[in-house]
N, C-alpha and C positions, 0 to 999 in steps of 0.2 A: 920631827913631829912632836906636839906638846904630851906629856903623858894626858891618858885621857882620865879624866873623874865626870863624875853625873851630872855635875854642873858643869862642864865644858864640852864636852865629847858633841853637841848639836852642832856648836863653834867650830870644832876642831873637822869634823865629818863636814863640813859648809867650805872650810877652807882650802879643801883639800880640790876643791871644783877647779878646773884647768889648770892645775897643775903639774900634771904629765901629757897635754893635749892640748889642741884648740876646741873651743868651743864657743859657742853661740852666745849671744847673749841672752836670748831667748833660752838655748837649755840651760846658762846661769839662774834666768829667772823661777823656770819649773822647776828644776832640780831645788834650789834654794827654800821655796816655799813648801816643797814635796814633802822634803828633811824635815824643816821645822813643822810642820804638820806630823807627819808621824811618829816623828819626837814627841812632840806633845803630848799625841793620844797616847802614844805607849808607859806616860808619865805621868796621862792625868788617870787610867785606869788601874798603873802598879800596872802592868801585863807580866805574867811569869811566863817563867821560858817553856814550860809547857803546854802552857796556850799559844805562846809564838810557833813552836811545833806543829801543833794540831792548824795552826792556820795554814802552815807553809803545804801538812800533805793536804789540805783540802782545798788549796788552791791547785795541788798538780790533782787532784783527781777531777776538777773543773775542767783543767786543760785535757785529760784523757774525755771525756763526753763530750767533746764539743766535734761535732762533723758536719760533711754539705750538709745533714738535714739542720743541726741545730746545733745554735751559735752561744754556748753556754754563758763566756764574759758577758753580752748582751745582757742577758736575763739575770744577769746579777745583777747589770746595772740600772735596767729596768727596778729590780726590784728594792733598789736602794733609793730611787729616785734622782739616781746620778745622770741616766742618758737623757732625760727630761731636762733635768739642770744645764748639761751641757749644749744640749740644743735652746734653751732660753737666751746662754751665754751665746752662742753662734748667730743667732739671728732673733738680733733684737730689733723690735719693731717700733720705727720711727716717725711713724706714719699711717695711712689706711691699707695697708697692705695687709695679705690674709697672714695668721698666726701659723706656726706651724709648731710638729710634735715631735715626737720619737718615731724613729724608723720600724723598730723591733724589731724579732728574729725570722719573721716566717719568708719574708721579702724571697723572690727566685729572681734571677736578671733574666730577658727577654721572653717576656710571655707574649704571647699572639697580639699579632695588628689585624685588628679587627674594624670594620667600617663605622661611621657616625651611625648611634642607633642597636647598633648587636649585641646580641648577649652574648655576657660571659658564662651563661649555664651550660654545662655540656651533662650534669647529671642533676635528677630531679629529685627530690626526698619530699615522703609524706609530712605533710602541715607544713612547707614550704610557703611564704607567703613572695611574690614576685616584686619589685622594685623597676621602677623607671627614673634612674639618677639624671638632671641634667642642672644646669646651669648657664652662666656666662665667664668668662675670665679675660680680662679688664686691666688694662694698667693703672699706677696710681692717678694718672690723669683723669680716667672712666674711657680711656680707649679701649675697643677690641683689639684682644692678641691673638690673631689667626695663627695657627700653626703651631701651638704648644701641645705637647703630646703629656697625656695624662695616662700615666701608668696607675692601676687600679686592682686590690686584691683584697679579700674577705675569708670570714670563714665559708663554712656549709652550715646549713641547719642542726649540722650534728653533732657542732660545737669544734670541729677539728679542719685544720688547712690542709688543700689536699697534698701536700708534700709532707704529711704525718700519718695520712690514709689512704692504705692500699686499694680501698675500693672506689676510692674515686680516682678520675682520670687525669692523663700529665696535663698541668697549669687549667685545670678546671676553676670557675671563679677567681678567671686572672687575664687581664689584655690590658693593649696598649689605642689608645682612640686619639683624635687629633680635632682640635676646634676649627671652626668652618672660619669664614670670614667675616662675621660678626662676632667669634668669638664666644661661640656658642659650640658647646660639647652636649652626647645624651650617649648614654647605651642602658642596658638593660643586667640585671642582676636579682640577685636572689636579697632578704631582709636577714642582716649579719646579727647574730645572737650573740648573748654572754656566752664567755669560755672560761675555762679556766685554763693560765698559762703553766708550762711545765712542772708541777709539783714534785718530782723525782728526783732522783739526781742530787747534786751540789742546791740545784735551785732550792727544791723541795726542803733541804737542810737549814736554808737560809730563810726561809720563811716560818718554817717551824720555829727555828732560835727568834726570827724578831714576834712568834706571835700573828702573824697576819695572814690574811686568805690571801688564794691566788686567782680570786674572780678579775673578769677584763668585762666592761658593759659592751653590746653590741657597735660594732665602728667598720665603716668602709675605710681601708686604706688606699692613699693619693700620692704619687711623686708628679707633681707638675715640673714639665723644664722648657725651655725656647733659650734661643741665643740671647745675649742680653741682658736679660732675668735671673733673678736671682732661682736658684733652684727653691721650690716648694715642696718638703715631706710634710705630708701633715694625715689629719684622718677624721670624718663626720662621722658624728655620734647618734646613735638613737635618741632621743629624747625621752621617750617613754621608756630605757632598758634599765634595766635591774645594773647596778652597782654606779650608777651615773657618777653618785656621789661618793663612791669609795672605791676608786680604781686601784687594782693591787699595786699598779708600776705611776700613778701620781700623773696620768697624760691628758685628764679632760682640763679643755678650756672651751669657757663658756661661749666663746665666737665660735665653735666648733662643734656645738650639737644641732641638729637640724631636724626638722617635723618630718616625719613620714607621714603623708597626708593618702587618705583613698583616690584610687586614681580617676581619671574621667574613662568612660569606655573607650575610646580613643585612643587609648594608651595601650590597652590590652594587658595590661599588670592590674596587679592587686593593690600596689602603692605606690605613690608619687612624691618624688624629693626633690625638691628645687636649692642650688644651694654655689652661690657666687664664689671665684676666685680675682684677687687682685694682687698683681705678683710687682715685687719690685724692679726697677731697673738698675743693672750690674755693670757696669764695664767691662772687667775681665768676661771671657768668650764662656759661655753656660756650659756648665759639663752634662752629659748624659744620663738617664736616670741611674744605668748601670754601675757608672763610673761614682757619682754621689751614693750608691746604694754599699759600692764596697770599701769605701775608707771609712 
C-alpha cells in the first residue's frame, strides 16, 4: 500500500475497492463516487477531527431514536432534501404519467380494506372540516386501471398521525380502497392540515444547525400499486395550505396540489377533491404497497 499523504490517500482509499473481495460493479461505482464525495467535503470545509467526532456520536444517537414509531434516517433525509432527490432519481417521468414524492416516516403497512366510498374517520375533532377524495386512474394510454389498490393516510386536525397519538385510534385516517372498473376510486376523509414534522431529537438538531422550520403544508398520502404498473408514492396537496411554498423536506410539486372545492349536498362532506392518477407500465411484476413502503 502507497504511504498515504493529503493529496493521494482519495487515490489510495479508491484503490483499495475489490482488493480482498469480489464486488460489483455497481458497489465499484457507489463506493468510488461515495469516497470522492466525502473526500471532498471533508477537504473543501477543512473538517477537524472534532467535528468528525461530534458527527459520528450524532449519528449513533440517530440510530438510538429511531423505532416502529419513528424512522429517524428518514427525517434526516427528508430534511436534507435527499429522499426527494432520490425519488426524483428513481422515477423519472418520461411521459404523462402521475409525479410521485417521498414516502416519509408516518407510513404503517396494512391498514384497513375498506369498501369504494368509506371513510377513513373513526374519530372526529372539533373544526374538522370533512373531504370526499375521488378521482380516475388511467394508464399512459387514458385506459381505466380496474383493480389498483390505493393505500391512503393523513394526519388528524390536530396536527399529529395517529401512530404518534394515544388518543386516537389503531390506523385511524388510514385504508386501503380499490378502483372499480372504470377506474374510478372515492372514499371519504378528514381536510389534512399543516404539521410540523419531528423537531426533537437528532432531527430537531438538524434543523436548528441549518436554520430552518419544520412546517409540512397540509397533503393526503397515496401508494397506488397494480401488477404491471410501476408503483405510485406520491401525496395531494392543499392548495390553499400554509407552507405550500416552503416545505420543510422540499416535496411540493406542482402536478401535485389539488383544489378542495365545497361539496355538492350529495356528497354529505364539507369538501370536494377531484384528482386523477395515471400510472406507468412496468414489466417486472408490481410489488405491494407493503413491500415498496419498506425498502
Amino acid at each position: 500500500m502507497a504511504k498515504v499523504t493529503l493529496e493521494n490517500i482519495t487515490d489510495v482509499v479508491i484503490g483499495s475497492l475489490g482488493q480482498n473481495g469480489e464486488i460489483t460493479e455497481r458497489q465499484r461505482e457507489i463506493m468510488t463516487a461515495l469516497i470522492r464525495h466525502l473526500h471532498g467535503f471533508a477537504k473543501d470545509v477543512k473538517l477537524q477531527h472534532y467535528e468528525f467526532m461530534a458527527a459520528c456520536d450524532y449519528l449513533a444517537r440517530a440510530g438510538q431514536t429511531c423505532s416502529d414509531k419513528r424512522q429517524e434516517f428518514i427525517l434526516l433525509g427528508d430534511i436534507l432534501g435527499f429522499e426527494v432527490l432520490v425519488d426524483m432519481l428513481s422515477n423519472e417521468v418520461s411521459g404523462n404519467e402521475s409525479e410521485s414524492t417521498v414516502l416519509g416516516p408516518f407510513y404503517r403497512h396494512n391498514p384497513p380494506v375498506l369498501p369504494k366510498g368509506a371513510s377513513v374517520v373513526q374519530k372526529h375533532f372539533e373544526g374538522e372540516e370533512t373531504v370526499y377524495f375521488e378521482g380516475y386512474v388511467r394508464d399512459a394510454d387514458g385506459s381505466p386501471l380496474q383493480g389498483v389498490i390505493l393505500d391512503v393516510w393523513e394526519d388528524a386536525p390536530n396536527g399529529l398521525y395517529e401512530n404518534h397519538d394515544p388518543d386516537q385510534p389503531d390506523y385511524n385516517l388510514r385504508g386501503r380502497f380499490e378502483t372499480d372498473a372504470d377506474g374510478h376510486y372515492a372514499f371519504r376523509a378528514l381536510r389534512p392540515v399543516p404539521y410540523p414534522i419531528p423537531d426533537n431529537e437528532t432531527a430537531g438538531e438538524l434543523l436548528r444547525f441549518m436554520g430552518h422550520h419544520p412546517n409540512r403544508p397540509g397533503h393526503m398520502h397515496f401508494i397506488l400499486s397494480k401488477d404491471g404498473h410501476r408503483p405510485l408514492i406520491s401525496q395531494i396537496y392543499d392548495s390553499s395550505s400554509e407552507w405550500l411554498d416552503n416545505d420543510s423536506v422540499f416535496a411540493v410539486k406542482d402536478s401535485l396540489v389539488g383544489e378542495f372545492e365545497p361539496a355538492g349536498e350529495d356528497l354529505d362532506t364539507d369538501l370536494h377533491v377531484r384528482f386523477d392518477f395515471v400510472l406507468k407500465a412496468e414489466k417486472t411484476e408490481q410489488k405491494v404497497a407493503e413491500e415498496v413502503a419498506a425498502e
